[in-house]
mmCIF file as Biopython writes it, N, C-alpha, C and O atoms, coordinates in Angstrom:
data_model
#
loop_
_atom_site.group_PDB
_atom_site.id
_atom_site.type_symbol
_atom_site.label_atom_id
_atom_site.label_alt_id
_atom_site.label_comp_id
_atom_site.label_asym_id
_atom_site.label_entity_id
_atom_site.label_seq_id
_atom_site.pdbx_PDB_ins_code
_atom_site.Cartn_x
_atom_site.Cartn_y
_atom_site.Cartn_z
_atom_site.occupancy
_atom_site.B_iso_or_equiv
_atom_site.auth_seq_id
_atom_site.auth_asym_id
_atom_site.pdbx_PDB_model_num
ATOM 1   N N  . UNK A ? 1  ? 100.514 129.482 122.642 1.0 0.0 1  A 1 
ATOM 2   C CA . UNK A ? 1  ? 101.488 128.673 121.928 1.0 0.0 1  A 1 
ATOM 3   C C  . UNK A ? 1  ? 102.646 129.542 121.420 1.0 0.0 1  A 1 
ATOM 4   O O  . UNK A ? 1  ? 103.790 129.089 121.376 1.0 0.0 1  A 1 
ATOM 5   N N  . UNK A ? 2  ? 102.326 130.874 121.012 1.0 0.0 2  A 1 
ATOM 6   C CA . UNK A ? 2  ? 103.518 131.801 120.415 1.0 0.0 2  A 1 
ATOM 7   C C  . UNK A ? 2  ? 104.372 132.039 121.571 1.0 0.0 2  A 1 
ATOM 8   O O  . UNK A ? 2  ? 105.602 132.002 121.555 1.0 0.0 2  A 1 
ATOM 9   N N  . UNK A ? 3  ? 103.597 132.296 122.618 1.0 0.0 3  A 1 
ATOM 10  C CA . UNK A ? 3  ? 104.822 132.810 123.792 1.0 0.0 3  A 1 
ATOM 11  C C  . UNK A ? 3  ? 105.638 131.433 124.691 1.0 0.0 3  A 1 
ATOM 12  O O  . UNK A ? 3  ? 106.523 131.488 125.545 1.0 0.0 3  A 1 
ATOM 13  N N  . UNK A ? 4  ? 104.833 130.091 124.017 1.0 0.0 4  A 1 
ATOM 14  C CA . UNK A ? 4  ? 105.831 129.072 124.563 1.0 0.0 4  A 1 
ATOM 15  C C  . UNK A ? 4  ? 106.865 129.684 123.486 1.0 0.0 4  A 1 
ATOM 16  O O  . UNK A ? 4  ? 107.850 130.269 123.937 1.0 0.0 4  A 1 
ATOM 17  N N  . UNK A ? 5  ? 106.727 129.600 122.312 1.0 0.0 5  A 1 
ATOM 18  C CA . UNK A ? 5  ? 107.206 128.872 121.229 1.0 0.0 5  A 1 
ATOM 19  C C  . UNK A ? 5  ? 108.876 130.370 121.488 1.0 0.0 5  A 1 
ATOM 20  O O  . UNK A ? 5  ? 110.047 130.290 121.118 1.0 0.0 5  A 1 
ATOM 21  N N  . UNK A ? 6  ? 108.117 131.530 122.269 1.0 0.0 6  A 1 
ATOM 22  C CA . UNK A ? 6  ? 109.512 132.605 122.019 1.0 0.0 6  A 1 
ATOM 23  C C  . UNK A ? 6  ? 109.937 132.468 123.372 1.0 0.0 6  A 1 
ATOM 24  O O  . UNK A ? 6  ? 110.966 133.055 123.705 1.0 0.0 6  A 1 
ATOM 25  N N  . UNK A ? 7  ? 109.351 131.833 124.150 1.0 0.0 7  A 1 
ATOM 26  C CA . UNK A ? 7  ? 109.993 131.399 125.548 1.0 0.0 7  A 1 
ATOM 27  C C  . UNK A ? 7  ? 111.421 130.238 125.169 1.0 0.0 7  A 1 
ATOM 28  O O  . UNK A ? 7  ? 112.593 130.372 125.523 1.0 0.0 7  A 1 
ATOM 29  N N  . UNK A ? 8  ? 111.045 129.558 124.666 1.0 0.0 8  A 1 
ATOM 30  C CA . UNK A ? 8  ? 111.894 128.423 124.304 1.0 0.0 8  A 1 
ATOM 31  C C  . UNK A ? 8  ? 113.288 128.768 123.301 1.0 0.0 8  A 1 
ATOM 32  O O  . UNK A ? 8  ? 114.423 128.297 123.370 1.0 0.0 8  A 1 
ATOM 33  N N  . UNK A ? 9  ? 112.645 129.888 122.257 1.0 0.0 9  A 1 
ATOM 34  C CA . UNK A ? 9  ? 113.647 130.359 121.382 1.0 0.0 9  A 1 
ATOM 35  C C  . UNK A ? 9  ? 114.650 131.450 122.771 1.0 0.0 9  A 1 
ATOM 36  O O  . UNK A ? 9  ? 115.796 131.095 123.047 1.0 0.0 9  A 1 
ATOM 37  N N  . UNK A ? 10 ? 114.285 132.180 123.189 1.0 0.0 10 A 1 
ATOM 38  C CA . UNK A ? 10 ? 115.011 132.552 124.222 1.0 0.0 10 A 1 
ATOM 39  C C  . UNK A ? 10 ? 115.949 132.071 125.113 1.0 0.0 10 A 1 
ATOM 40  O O  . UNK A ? 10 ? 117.090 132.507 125.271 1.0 0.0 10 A 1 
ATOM 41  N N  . UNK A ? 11 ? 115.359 131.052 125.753 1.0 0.0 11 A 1 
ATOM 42  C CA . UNK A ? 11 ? 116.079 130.129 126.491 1.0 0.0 11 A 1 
ATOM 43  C C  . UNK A ? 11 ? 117.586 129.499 125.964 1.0 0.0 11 A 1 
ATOM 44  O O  . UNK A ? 11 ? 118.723 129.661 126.405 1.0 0.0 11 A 1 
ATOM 45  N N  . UNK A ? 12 ? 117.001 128.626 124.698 1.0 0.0 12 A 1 
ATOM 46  C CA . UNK A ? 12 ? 117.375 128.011 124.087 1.0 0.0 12 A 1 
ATOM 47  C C  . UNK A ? 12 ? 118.952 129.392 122.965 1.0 0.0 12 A 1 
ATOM 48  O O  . UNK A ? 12 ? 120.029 128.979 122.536 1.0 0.0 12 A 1 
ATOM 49  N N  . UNK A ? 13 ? 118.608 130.370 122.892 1.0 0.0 13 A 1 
ATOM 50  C CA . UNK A ? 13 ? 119.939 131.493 122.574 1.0 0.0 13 A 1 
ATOM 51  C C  . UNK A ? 13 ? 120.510 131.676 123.673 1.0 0.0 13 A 1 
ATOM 52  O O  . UNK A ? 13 ? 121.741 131.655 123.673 1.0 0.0 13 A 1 
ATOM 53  N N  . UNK A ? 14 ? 119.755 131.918 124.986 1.0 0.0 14 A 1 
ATOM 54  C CA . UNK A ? 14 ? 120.535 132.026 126.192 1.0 0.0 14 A 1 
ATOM 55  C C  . UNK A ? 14 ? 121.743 131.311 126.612 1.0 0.0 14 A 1 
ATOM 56  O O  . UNK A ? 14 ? 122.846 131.591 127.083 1.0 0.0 14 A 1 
ATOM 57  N N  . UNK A ? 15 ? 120.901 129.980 126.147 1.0 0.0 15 A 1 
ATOM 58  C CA . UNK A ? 15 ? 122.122 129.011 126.699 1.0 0.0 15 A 1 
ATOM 59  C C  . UNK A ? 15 ? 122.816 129.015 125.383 1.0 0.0 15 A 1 
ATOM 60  O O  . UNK A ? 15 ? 123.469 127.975 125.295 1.0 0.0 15 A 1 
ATOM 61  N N  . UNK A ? 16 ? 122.891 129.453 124.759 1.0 0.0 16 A 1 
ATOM 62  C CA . UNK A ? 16 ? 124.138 129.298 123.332 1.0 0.0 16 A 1 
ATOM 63  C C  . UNK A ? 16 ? 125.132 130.544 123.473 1.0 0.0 16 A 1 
ATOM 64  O O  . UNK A ? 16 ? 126.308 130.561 123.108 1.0 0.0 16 A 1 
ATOM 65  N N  . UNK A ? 17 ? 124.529 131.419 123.983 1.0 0.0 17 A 1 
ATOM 66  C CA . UNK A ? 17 ? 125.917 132.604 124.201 1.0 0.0 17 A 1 
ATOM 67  C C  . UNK A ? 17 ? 125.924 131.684 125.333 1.0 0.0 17 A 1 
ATOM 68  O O  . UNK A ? 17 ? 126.635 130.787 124.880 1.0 0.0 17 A 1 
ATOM 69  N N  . UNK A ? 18 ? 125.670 131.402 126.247 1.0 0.0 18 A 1 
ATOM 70  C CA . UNK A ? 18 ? 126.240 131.033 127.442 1.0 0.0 18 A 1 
ATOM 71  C C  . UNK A ? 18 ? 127.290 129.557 126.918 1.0 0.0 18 A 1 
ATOM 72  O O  . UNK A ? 18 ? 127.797 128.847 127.786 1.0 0.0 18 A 1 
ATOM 73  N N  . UNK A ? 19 ? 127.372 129.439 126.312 1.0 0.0 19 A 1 
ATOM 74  C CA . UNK A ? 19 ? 128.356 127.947 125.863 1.0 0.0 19 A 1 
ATOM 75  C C  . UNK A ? 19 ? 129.100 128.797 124.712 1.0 0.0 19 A 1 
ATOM 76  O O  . UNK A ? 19 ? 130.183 128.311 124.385 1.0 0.0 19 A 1 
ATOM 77  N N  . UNK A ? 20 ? 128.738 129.930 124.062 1.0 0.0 20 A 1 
ATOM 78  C CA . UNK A ? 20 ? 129.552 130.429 123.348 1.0 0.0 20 A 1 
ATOM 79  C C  . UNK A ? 20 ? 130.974 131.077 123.776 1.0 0.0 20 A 1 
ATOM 80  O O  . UNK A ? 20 ? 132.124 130.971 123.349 1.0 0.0 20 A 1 
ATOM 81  N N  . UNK A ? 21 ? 130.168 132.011 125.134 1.0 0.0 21 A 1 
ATOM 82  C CA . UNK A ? 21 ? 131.013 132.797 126.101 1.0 0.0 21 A 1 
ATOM 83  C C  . UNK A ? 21 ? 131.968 131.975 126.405 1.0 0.0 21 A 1 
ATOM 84  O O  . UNK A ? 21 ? 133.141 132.250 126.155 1.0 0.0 21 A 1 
ATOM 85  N N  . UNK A ? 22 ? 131.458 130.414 127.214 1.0 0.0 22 A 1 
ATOM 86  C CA . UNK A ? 22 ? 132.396 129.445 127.849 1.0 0.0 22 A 1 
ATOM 87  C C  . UNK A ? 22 ? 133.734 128.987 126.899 1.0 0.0 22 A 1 
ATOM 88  O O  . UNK A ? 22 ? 134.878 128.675 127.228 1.0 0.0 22 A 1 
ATOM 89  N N  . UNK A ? 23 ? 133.112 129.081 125.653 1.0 0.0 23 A 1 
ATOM 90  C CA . UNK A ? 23 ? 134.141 128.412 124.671 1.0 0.0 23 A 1 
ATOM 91  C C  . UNK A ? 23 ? 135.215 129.193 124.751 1.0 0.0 23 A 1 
ATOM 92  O O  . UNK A ? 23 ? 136.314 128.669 124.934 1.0 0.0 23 A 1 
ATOM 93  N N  . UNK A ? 24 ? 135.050 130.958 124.593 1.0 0.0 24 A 1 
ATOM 94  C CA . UNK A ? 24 ? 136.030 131.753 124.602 1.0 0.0 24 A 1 
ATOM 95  C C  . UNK A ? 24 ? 136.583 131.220 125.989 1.0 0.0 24 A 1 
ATOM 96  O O  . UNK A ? 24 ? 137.741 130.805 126.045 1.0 0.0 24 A 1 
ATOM 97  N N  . UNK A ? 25 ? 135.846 131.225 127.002 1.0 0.0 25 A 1 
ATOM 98  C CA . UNK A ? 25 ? 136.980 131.358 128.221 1.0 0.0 25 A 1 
ATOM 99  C C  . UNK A ? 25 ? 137.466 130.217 128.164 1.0 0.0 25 A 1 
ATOM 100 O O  . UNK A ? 25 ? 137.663 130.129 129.376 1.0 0.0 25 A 1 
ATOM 101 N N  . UNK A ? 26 ? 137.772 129.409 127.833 1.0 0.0 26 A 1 
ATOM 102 C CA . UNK A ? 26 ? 138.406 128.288 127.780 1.0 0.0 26 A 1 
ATOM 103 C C  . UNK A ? 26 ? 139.389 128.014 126.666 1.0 0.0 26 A 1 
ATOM 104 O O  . UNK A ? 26 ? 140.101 127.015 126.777 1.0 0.0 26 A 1 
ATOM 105 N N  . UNK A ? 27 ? 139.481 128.621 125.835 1.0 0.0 27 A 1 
ATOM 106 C CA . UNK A ? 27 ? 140.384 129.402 124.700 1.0 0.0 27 A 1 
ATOM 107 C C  . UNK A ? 27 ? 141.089 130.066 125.061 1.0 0.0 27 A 1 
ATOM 108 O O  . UNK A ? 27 ? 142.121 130.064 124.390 1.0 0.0 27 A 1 
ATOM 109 N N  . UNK A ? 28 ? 141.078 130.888 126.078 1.0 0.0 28 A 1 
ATOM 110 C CA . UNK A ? 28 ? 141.511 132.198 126.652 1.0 0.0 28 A 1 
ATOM 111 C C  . UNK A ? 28 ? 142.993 131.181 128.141 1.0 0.0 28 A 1 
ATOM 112 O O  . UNK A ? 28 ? 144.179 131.374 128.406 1.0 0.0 28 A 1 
ATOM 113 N N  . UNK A ? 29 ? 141.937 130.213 128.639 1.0 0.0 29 A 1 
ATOM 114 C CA . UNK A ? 29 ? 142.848 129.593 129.589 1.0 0.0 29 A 1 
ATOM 115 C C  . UNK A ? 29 ? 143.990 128.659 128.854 1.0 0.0 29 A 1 
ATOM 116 O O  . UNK A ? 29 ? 145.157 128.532 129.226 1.0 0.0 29 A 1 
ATOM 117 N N  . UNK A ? 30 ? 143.383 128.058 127.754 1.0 0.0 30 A 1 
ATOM 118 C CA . UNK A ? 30 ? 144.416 127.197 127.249 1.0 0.0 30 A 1 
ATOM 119 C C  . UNK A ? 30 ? 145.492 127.768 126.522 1.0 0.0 30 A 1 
ATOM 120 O O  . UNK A ? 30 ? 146.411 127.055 126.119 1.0 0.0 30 A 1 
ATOM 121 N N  . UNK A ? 31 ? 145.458 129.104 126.300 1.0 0.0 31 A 1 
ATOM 122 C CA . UNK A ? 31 ? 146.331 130.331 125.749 1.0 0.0 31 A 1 
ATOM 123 C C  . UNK A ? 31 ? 147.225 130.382 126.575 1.0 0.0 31 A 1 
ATOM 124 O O  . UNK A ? 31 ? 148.364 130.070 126.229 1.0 0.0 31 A 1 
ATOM 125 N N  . UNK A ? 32 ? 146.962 130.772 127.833 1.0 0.0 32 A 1 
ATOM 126 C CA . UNK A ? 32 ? 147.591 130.601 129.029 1.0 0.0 32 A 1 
ATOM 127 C C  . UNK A ? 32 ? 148.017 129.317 129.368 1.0 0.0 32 A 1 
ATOM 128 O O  . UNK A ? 32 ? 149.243 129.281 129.266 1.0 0.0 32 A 1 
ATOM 129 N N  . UNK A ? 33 ? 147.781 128.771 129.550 1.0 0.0 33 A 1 
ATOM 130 C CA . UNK A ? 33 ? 148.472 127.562 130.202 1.0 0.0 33 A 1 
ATOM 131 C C  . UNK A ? 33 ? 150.019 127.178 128.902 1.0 0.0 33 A 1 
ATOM 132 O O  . UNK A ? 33 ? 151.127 126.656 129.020 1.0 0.0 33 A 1 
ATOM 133 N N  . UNK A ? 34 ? 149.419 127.648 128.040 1.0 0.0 34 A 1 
ATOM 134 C CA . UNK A ? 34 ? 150.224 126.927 126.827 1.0 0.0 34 A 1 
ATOM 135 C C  . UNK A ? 34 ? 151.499 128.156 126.874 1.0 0.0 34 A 1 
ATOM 136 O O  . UNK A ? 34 ? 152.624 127.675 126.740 1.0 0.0 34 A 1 
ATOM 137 N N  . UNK A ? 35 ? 151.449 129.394 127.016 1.0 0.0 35 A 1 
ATOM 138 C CA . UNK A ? 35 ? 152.165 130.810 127.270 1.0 0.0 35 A 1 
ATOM 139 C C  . UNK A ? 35 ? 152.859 130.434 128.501 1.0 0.0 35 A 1 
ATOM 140 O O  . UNK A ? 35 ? 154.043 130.760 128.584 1.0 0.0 35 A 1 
ATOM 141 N N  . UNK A ? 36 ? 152.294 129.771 129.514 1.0 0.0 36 A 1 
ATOM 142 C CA . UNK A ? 36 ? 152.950 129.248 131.026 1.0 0.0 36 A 1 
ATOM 143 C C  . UNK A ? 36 ? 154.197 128.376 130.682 1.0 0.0 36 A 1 
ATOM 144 O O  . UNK A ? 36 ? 155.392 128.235 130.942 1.0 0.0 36 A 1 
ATOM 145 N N  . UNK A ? 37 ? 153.191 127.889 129.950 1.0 0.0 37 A 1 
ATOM 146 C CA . UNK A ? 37 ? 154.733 126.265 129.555 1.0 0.0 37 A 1 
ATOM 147 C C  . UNK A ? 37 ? 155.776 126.637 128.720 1.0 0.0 37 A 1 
ATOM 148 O O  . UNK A ? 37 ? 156.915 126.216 128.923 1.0 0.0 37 A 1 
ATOM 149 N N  . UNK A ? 38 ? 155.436 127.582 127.559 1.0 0.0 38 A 1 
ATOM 150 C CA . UNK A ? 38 ? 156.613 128.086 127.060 1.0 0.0 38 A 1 
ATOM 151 C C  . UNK A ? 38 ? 157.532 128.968 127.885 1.0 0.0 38 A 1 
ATOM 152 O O  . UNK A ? 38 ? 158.736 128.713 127.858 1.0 0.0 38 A 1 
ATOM 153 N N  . UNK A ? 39 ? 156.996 130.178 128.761 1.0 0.0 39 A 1 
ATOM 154 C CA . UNK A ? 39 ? 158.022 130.580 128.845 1.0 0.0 39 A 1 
ATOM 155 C C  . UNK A ? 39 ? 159.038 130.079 130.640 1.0 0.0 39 A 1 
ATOM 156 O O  . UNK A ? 39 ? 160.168 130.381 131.026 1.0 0.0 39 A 1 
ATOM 157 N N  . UNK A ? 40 ? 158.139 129.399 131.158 1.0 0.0 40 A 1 
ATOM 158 C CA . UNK A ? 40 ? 158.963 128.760 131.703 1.0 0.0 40 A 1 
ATOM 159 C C  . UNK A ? 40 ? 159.742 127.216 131.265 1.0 0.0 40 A 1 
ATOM 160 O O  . UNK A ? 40 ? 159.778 126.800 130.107 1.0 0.0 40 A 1 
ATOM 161 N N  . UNK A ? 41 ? 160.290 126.554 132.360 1.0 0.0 41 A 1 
ATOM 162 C CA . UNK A ? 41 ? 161.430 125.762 132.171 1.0 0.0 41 A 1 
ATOM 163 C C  . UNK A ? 41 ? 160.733 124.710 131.205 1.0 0.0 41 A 1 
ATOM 164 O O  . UNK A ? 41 ? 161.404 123.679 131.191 1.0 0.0 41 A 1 
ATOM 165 N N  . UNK A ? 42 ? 159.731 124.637 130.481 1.0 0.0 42 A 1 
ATOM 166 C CA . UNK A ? 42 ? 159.025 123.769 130.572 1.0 0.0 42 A 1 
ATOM 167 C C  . UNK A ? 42 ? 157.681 122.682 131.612 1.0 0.0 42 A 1 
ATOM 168 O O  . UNK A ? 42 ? 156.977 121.747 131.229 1.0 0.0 42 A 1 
ATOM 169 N N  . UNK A ? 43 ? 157.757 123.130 132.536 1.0 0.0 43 A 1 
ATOM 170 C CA . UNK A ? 43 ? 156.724 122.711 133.242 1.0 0.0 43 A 1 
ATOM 171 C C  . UNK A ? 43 ? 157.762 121.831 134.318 1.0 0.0 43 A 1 
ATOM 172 O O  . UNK A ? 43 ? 157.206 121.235 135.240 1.0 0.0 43 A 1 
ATOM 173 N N  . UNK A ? 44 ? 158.931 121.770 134.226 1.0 0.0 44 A 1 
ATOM 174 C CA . UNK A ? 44 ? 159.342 121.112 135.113 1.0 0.0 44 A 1 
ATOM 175 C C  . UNK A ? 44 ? 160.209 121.698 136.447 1.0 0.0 44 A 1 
ATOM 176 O O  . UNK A ? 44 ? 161.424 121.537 136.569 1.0 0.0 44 A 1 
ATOM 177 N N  . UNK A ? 45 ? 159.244 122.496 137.546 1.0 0.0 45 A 1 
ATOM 178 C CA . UNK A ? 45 ? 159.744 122.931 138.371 1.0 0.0 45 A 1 
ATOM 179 C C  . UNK A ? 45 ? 160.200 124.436 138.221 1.0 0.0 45 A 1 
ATOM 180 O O  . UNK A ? 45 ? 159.854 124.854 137.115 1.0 0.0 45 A 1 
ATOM 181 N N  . UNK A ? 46 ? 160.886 125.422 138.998 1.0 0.0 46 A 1 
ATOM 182 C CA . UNK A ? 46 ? 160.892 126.774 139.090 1.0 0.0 46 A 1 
ATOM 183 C C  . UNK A ? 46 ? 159.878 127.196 139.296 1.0 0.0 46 A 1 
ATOM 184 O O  . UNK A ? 46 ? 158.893 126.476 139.457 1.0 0.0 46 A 1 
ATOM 185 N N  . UNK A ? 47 ? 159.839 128.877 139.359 1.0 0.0 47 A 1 
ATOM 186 C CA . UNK A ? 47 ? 159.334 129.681 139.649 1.0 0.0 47 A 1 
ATOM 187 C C  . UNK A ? 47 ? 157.903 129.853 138.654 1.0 0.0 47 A 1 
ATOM 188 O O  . UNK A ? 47 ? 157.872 130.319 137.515 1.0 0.0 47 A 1 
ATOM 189 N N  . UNK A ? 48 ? 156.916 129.401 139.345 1.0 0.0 48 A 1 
ATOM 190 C CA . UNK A ? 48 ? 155.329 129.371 138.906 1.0 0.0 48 A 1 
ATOM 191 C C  . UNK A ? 48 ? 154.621 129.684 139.889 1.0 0.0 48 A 1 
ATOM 192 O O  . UNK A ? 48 ? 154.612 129.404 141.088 1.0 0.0 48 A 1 
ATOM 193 N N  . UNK A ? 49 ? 153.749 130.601 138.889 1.0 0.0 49 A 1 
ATOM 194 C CA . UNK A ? 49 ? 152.527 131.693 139.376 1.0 0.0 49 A 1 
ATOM 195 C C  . UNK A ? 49 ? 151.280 130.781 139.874 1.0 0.0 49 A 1 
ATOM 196 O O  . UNK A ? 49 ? 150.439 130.909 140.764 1.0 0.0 49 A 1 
ATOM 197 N N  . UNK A ? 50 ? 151.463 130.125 139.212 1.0 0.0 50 A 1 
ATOM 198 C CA . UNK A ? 50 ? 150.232 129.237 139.402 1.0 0.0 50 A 1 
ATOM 199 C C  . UNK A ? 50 ? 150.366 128.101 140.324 1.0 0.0 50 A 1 
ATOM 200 O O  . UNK A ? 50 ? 151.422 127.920 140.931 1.0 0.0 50 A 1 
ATOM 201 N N  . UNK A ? 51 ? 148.831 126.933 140.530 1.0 0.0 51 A 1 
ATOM 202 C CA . UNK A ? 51 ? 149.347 125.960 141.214 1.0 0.0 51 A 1 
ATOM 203 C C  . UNK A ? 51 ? 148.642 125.007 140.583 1.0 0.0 51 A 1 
ATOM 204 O O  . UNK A ? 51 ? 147.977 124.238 141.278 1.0 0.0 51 A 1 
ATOM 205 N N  . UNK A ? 52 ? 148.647 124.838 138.876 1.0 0.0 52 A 1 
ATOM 206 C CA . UNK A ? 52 ? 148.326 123.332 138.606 1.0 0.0 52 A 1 
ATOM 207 C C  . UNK A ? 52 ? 149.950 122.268 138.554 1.0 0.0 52 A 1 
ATOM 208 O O  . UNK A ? 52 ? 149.887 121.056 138.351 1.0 0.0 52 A 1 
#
């Protein structure tokens, strides 16, 4: 029962840095995207790095 019980606590932190990590990278993109739009024309046409 103890080694379910630290199997589960494991798991269960695993996946929390793993949604923690995600949060940053997705913080990290919307930084960017938002840095994209300012310093170009506004999003409307020209010269973009990207292809959303």
């Amino acid at each position: 029962m103890l080694v379910l019980a630290l199997l589960l606590a494991l798991i269960l932190g695993g996946a929390g840095f793993a949604i923690h990590i995600l949060w940053w990278i997705a913080l990290a993109v919307l930084v960017l995207r938002v840095l994209c739009f300012v310093f170009t024309d506004g999003g409307a046409g020209g010269r973009r790095w990207y292809r959303w």
